[in-house]
C-alpha positions in Angstrom: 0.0 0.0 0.0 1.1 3.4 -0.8 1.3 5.6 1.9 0.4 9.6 1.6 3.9 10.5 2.2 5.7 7.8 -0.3 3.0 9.2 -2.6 3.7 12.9 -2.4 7.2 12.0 -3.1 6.2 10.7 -6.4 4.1 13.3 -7.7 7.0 15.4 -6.7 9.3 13.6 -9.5 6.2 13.3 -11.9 6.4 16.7 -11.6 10.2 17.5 -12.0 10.4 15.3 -15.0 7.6 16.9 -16.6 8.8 20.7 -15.9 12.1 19.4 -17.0 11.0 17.7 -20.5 9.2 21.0 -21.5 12.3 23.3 -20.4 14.1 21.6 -22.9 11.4 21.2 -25.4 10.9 25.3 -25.0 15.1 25.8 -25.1 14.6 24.2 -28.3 11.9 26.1 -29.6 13.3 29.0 -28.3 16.9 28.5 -29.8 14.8 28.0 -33.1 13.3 31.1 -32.8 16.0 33.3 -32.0 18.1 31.8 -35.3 15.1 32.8 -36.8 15.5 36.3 -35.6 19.2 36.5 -36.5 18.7 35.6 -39.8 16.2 38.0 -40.4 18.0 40.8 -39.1 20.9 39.6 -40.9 18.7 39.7 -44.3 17.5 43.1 -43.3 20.9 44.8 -42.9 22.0 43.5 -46.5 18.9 44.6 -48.0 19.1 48.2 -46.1 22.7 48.0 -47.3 21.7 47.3 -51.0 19.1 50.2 -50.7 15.9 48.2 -51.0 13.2 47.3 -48.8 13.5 46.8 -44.7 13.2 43.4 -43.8 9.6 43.9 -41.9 7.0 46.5 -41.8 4.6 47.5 -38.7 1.2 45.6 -38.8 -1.6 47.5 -41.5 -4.5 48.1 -40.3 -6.1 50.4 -43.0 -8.2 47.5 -44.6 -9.8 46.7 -41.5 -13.8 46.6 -41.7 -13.0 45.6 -45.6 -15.1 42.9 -46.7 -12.8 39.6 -47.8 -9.5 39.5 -47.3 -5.9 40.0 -48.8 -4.7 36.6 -47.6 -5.2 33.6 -49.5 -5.8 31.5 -46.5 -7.4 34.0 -43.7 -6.2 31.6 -40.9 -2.5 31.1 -40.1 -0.8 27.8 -41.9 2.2 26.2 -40.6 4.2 26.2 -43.6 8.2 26.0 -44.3 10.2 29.5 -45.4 13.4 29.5 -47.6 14.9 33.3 -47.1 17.4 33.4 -49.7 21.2 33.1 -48.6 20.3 31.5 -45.5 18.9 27.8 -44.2 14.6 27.5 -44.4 12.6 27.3 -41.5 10.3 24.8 -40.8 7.1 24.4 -38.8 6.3 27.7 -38.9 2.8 29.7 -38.9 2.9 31.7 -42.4 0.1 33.7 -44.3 0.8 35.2 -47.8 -0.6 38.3 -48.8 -1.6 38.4 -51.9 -2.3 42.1 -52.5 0.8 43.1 -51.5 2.8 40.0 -52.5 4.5 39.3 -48.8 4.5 36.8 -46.5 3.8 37.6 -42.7 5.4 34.8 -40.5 4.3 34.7 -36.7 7.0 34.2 -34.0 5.0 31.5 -31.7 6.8 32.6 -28.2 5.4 36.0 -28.5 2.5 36.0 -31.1 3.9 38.8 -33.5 4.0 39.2 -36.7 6.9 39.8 -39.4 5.8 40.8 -42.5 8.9 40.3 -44.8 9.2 41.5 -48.9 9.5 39.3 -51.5 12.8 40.2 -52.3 14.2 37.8 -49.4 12.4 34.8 -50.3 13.6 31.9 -52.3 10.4 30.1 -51.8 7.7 29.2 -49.1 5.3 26.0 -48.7 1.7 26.2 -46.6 -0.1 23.4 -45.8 -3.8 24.4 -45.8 -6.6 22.1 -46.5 -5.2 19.3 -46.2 -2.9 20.3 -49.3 0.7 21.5 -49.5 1.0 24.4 -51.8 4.3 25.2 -52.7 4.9 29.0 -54.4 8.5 30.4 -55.9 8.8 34.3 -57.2 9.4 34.3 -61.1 10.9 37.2 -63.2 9.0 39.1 -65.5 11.3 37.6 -68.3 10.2 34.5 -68.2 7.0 35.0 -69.7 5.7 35.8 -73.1 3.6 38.5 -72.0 5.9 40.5 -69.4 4.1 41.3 -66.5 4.9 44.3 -64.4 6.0 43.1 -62.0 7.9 39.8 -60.4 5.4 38.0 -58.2 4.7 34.6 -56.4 3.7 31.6 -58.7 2.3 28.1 -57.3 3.3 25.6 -58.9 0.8 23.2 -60.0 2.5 20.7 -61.9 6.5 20.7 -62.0 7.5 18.1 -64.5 8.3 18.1 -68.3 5.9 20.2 -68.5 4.7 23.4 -65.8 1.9 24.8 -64.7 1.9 27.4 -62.4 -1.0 30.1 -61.1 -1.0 33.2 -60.1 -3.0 34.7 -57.4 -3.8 38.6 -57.3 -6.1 40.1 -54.7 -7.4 43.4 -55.4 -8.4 46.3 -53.1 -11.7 47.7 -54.7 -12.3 51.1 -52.4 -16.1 51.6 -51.9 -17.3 53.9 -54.6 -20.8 55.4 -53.8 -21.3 58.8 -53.2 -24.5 58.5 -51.2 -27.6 56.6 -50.5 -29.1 57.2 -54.3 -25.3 57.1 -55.7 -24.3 54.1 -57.8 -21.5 51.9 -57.0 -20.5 49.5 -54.4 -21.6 50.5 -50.8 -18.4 49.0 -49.2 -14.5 48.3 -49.7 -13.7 44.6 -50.6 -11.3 42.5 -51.7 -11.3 40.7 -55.0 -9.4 37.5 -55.8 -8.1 36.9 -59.7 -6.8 33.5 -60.3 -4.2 33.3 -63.8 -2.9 30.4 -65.1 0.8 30.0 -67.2 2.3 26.8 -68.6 5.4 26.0 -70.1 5.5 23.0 -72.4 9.0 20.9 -72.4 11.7 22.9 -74.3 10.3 25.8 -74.3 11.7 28.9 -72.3 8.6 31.0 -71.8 5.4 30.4 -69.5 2.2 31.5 -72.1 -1.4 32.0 -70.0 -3.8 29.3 -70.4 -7.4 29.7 -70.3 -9.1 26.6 -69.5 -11.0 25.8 -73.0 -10.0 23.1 -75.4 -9.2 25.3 -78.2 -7.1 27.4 -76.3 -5.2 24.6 -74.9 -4.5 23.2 -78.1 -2.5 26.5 -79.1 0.0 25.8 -76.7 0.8 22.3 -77.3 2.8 20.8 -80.1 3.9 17.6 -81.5 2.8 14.3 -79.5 1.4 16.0 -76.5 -0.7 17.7 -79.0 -1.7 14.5 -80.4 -2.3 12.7 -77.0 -4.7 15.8 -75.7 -6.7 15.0 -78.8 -6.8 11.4 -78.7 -8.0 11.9 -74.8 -10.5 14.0 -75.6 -11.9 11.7 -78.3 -11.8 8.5 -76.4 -13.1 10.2 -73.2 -15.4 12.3 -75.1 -14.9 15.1 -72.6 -13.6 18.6 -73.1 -10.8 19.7 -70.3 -11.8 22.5 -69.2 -10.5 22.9 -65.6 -6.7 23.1 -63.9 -7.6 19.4 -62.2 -8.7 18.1 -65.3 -5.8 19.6 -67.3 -2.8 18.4 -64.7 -4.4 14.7 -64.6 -3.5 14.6 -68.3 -0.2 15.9 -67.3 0.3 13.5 -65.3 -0.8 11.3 -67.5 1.3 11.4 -70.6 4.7 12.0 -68.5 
């Protein structure tokens, strides 16, 4: 039989072990975390250096009470980060803005959040809805159509062939002028999803609009022939990205 004092002493070391499993559990969180900081204020000082953007910017507020939202995923998702020039982090809670093309990243000892510019990213991952979505920024020049600006791609489908999409979320201000005015009553976001594909040997991404005919432009040669042949035994027309990287997949 146990008595009360034999007992207390064995909560005691329950106890100690426990308190002692998480103080090294947090050390190694917390040594984590403050790598994490020293390589972002590393990154920072070379890009102040260099004359371009400051590592993070103070939290925006000024599209609060805006209906939607400029993140792809509202929630955090623990994702992976690759800053460029230095090791990628893992495990950590990520949201990508994709107004104003950055990713916030939230330190999970003290709940804030870094918002850092797209110039120090070599690539990040999220995991959301059960699905890992992996995005890389591309250049301008390697499309056919230049685009203004260089921006974060997802890739869809990275084999012989690519498929990538990009996602733009627009700030539409509210435009009425009063009650009997025309226009929209209230500010709100707007999300535009564009597709690009590059077909093996080629050294530009074209947009695809998902319609047979227009897919058929951008193929040549015996992928050409096997779209056709898929469509004509499946009697279906692709006309969706799921649709179009099963055939992908498919033929490679």
């Amino acid at each position: 039989m146990i008595t009360y004092k034999l007992r207390c002493v064995i909560i005691t070391l329950v106890s100690i072990f426990a308190s002692l499993n998480a103080f090294c559990q947090s050390n190694l969180e917390t040594k984590d975390v403050l790598d994490l900081h020293e390589n972002l204020k590393n990154v920072g000082s070379a890009v102040q250096t260099s004359g371009n953007y400051a590592a993070g910017t103070a939290f925006d507020n000024r599209f609060k009470g805006t209906k939607g939202s400029p993140f792809i995923f509202e929630d955090w998702q623990i994702g992976r980060i690759d800053l460029i020039g230095y090791r990628a982090f893992t495990n950590i809670p990520l949201k990508y803005d994709a107004h104003q093309n950055k990713v916030w990243l939230l330190f999970p000892n003290d709940s804030s959040s870094f918002i850092l510019e797209p110039e120090l990213i070599a690539s990040f991952e999220l995991e959301a809805l059960g699905q890992k979505h992996i995005f890389f920024p591309i250049a301008p020049k390697d499309f056919e159509k230049m685009p203004s600006q260089k921006w974060f791609y997802e890739s869809l489908y990275d084999g012989k062939q690519k498929l990538i999409k990009k996602t733009q979320i627009e700030f539409i201000p509210a435009s009425n002028g009063g009650p009997y005015a025309a226009g929209n009553t209230f500010s709100e976001f707007s999300k535009k999803e564009t597709y690009f594909f590059k077909p093996e040997n080629a050294e530009l991404f074209q947009e695809v609009k998902w319609k047979s005919k227009k897919i058929k432009k951008l193929l040549t040669g015996k992928i050409l022939a096997d779209f056709e042949q898929l469509e004509k035994e499946k009697n279906i027309k692709v006309s969706s990205e799921k649709e179009f990287i099963l055939f992908l997949k498919s033929v490679e």
